[in-house]
N, C-alpha and C positions, 0 to 999 in steps of 0.2 A: 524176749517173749513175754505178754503180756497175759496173765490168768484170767481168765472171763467167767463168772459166775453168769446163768439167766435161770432169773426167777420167771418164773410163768412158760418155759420153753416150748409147750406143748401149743400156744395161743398163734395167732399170726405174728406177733409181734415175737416172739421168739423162732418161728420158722426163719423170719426173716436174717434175726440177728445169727444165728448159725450160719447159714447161706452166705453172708456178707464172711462172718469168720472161717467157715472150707475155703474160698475164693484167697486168704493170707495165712495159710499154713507156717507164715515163715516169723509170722508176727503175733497173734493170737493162737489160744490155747481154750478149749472150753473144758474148768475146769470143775465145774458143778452144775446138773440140769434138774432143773428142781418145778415141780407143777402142784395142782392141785387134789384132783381126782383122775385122769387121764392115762392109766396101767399103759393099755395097751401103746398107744404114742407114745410114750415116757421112755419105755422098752425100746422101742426100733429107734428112738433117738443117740439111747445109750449104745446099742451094737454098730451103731455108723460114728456115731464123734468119741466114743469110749473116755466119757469122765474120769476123774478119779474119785468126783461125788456123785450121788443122783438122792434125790427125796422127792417121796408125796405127803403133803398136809394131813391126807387122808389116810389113817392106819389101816382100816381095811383096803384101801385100792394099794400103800404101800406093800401090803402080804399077796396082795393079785400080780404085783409086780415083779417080788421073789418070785413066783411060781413061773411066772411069764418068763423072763430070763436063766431059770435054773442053773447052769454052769456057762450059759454063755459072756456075762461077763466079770470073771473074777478079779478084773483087776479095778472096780467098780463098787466103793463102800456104799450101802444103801440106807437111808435115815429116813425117820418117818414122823408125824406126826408133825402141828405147826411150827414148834421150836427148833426143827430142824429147815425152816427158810434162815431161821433168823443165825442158826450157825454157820449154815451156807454161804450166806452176805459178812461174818466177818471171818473167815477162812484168813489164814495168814497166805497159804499160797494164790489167792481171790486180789488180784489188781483193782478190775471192773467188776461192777454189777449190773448188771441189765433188769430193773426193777419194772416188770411186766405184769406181775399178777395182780389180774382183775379186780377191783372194787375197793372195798376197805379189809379185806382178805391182805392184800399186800402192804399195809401201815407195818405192822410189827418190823417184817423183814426189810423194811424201802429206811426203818430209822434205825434198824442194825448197822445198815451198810453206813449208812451217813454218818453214825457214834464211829466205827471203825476207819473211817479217815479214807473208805474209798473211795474212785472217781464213779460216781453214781448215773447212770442213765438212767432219767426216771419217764417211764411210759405209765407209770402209774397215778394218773392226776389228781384221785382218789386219795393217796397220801397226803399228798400238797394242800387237796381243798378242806380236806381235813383238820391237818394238821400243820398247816404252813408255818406258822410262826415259831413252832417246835423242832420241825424237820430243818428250817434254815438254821433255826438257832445250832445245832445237831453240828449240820455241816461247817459254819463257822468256828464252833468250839475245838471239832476235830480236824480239820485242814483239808476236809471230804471237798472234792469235788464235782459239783452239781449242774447234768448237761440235759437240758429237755426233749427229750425226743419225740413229742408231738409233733407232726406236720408243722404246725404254727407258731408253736415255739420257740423251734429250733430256728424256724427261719427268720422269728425276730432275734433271738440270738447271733443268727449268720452280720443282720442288718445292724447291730447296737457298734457305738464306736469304740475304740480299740480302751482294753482296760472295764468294761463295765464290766461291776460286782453284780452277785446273786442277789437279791433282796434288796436291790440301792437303786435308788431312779437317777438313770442313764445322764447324761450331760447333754444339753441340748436338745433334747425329745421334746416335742409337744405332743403325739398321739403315738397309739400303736391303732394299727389298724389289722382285724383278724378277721381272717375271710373261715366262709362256712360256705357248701356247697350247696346247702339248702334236705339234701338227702332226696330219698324217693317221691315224699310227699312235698315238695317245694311248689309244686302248680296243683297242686292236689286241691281242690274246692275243701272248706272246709265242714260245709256237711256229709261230705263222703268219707271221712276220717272217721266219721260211728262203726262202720263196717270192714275198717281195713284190718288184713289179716299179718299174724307172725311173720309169716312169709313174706310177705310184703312190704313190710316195714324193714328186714332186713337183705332186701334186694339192694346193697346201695349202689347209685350207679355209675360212682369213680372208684370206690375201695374196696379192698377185700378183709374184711374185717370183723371181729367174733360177732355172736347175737345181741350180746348186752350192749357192744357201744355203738353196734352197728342200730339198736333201739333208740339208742342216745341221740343217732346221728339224726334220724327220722324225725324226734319229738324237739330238736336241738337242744338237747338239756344239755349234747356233748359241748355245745358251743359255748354255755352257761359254764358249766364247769373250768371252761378253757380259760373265760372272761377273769373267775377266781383264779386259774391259777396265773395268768397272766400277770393283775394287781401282784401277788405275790411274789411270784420270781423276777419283777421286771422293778419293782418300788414304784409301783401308780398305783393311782385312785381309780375307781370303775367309770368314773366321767372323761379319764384320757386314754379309753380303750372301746373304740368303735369297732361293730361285726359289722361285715358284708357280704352277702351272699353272692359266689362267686360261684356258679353254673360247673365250668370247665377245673377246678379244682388245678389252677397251672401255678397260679399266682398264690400262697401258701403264708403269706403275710407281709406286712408293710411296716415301717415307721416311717413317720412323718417327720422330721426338724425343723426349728425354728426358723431357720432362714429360708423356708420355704421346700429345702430338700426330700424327696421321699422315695425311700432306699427298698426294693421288694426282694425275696426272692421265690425264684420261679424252677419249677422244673417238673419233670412225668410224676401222676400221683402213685408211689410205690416209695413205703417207709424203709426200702434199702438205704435210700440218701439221704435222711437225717441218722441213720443208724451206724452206718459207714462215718458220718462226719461226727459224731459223738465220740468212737470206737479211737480215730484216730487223733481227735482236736487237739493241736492246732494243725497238723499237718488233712489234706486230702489223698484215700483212696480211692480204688476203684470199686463201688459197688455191684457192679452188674446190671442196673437201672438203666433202659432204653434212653437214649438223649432226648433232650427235648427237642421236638421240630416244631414254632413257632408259623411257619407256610402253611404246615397241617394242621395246626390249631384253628387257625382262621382268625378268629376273635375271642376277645375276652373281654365276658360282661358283667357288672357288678348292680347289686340294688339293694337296700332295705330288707332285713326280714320283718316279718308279721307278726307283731308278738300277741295280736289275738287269735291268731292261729293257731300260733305256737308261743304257749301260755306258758311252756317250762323254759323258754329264754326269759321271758319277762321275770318267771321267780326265782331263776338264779342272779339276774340282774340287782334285784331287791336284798335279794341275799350278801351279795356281795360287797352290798352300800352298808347293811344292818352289819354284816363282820362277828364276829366272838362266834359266838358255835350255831349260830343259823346255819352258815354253809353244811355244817357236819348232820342239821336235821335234815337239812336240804337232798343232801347225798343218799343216808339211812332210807329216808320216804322214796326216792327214785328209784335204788336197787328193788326195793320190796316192792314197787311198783308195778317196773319193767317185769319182774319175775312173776310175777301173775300176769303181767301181758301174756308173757312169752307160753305163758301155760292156761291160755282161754277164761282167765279165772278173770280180765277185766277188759276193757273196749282202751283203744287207742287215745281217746280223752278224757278217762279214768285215771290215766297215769297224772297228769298236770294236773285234775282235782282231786287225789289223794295226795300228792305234795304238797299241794295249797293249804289244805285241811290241818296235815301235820304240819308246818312252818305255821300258820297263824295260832294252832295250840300249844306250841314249844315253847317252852321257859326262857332258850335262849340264856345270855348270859355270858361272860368273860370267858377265853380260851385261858386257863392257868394251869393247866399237865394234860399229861396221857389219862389220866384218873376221868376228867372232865371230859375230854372229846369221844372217851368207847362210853361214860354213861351217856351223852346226847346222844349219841349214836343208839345205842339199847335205845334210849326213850323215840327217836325216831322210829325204829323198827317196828315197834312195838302200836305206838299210835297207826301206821302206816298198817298193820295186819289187821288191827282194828278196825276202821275205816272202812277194809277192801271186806270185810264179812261183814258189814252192816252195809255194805251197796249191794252186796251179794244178796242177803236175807229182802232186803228191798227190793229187788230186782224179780225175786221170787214170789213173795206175796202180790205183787202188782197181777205179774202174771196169772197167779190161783188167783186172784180177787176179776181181772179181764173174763 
């Protein structure tokens, strides 16, 4: 029986990793469901899989939570506050961790689990892009092992030959080749991008997926990010890791080999089947995931994306050439971005020039601790709020002065 901790459970990516664990009752265990702010879910999660742990980050939604469950589940210890992810992930009864929580919110708890010698799922790429050279070091020092659960990840994972290390470039690989769907705005003109709305941006039209990355997936910063953690987890350089936007979202990534071989894997876009193949690696379950029917697909077509369209593929590109803690400015200015998208406070190509802004003012400089990557991170933020209330106060005056 294996103990499964998931950080982030209340998200889609933890709907799912439950879902896949009820369908093996006879194998996994969820033994800690732990979120951010989300009481009321948190709650109906605990009275259906009945943890032995539950936490929220958030001490007030923590105390909403008591109230919410009152006597319903006593056999259910409840912890609160952020250093309760990070006990949750090295739990001695915790095998797996399923590291889901959203943004740079889940660094602390994503390099718990890695110190602690777990088998780590990490859906959290935000640690990685962060933090990469720390979090592998992490996992090499303690025997943790490290399975990716992105879409694309995973599937160049499935694709590496037998024996490839975390962090080490594979044997024979000339490329990795990492598909993007392109998101909602992929045919989108790009002067129509001034007035697209939240909604809109988060209609994606293969996955079902929270606001913030479903943002990501729109402006493809998610792609950018992927391209860091790719170099990272795979030991390439950002010059043998080409994107392709890939429409039908079947084909989920490729590597190329030298002898001219090139290995994909393919299947229905639903993160049960990289989640199930993590849960179990090396062995396959069943996730519950529709087969793939190739007849009904029809086709599948690949192209170029636009990186003057989409300006935040191009600066996480750049980012990921420059390395030391650009990526970590890189990260700070998106979140603080997207969150004023998400909340009318900036326009859809706002987000890629308050990134831009903060990345060209950042000090940048060597990754050498935790110390280093939460201050770039602060100085990101911080530039990044700055910026978005000086477009603001600009945006108003023009108006009173029109």
């Amino acid at each position: 029986m294996i103990g499964v901790a998931v950080l982030g459970s209340t998200g889609s990516i933890g709907d799912s990793t439950l879902d896949v664990i009820a369908r093996h009752p006879e194998r996994f265990r969820p033994v800690a469901l732990a979120a951010n702010t989300n009481a009321a879910k948190l709650a109906r999660q605990i009275r259906t899989h009945r943890p032995a742990y539950a936490a929220l980050a958030d001490a007030q939604a923590a105390r909403e939570l008591k109230d919410l469950l009152g006597t319903d589940a006593p056999g259910t210890r409840l912890l609160a506050g952020p250093g309760a992810l990070e006990e949750l992930a090295a739990l001695n009864e915790v095998d797996c961790v399923m590291a889901a929580i959203v943004g740079a919110a889940g660094l602390r708890s994503t390099l718990a689990a890695a110190r602690a010698g777990k088998r780590l799922l990490l859906a959290n790429k935000e640690s990685l892009v962060m933090s990469g050279p720390l979090l592998l070091q992490a996992v090499r020092a303690s025997g943790a092992t490290l399975l990716p659960i992105d879409s694309e990840h995973n599937a160049i994972f499935q694709c590496l030959p037998p024996g490839a290390r975390t962090g080490e470039a594979p044997a024979g690989v000339r490329r990795i080749l990492l598909t993007a769907s392109g998101g909602p705005f992929r045919d989108t003109a790009a002067e129509a991008l001034e007035t697209v709305t939240p909604e809109a941006a988060c209609a994606h039209p293969n996955w079902v997926m929270g606001r913030k990355i479903s943002v990501d997936s729109a402006t493809l910063m998610n792609k950018g990010l992927e391209l860091i953690e790719a170099c990272l987890l795979f030991g390439v350089p950002p010059a043998q890791v080409e994107i392709l936007l890939h429409p039908q979202s079947i084909v989920h990534s490729l590597v190329e080999y030298v002898d001219g071989s090139v290995l994909a894997q393919l299947g229905a876009p639903d993160m049960r089947t990289p989640i199930a193949h993590a849960l179990a690696w090396p062995e396959r379950i069943d996730s519950g995931v529709e087969f793939l029917n190739l007849l009904k697909a029809g086709r599948l077509d690949f192209r170029s994306p636009d990186t003057v369209k989409f300006r935040c593929l191009a600066l996480a590109q750049a980012a990921a050439r420059a390395g030391g803690l650009y990526p970590v400015l890189l990260n700070a200015a998106n979140e603080v971005a997207v969150e004023a998208f998400l909340e009318r406070r900036l326009n859809f190509p706002g987000i890629a020039a308050v990134i831009e802004a903060v990345v060209q003012q950042g000090t940048g400089g060597a990754l050498g601790g935790l110390d280093d990557v939460l201050a770039a991170d602060a100085e990101g933020r911080m530039h990044a709020r700055e910026r978005i209330l000086g477009m603001s106060r600009g945006t108003t005056a023009k108006g009173a002065h029109a």
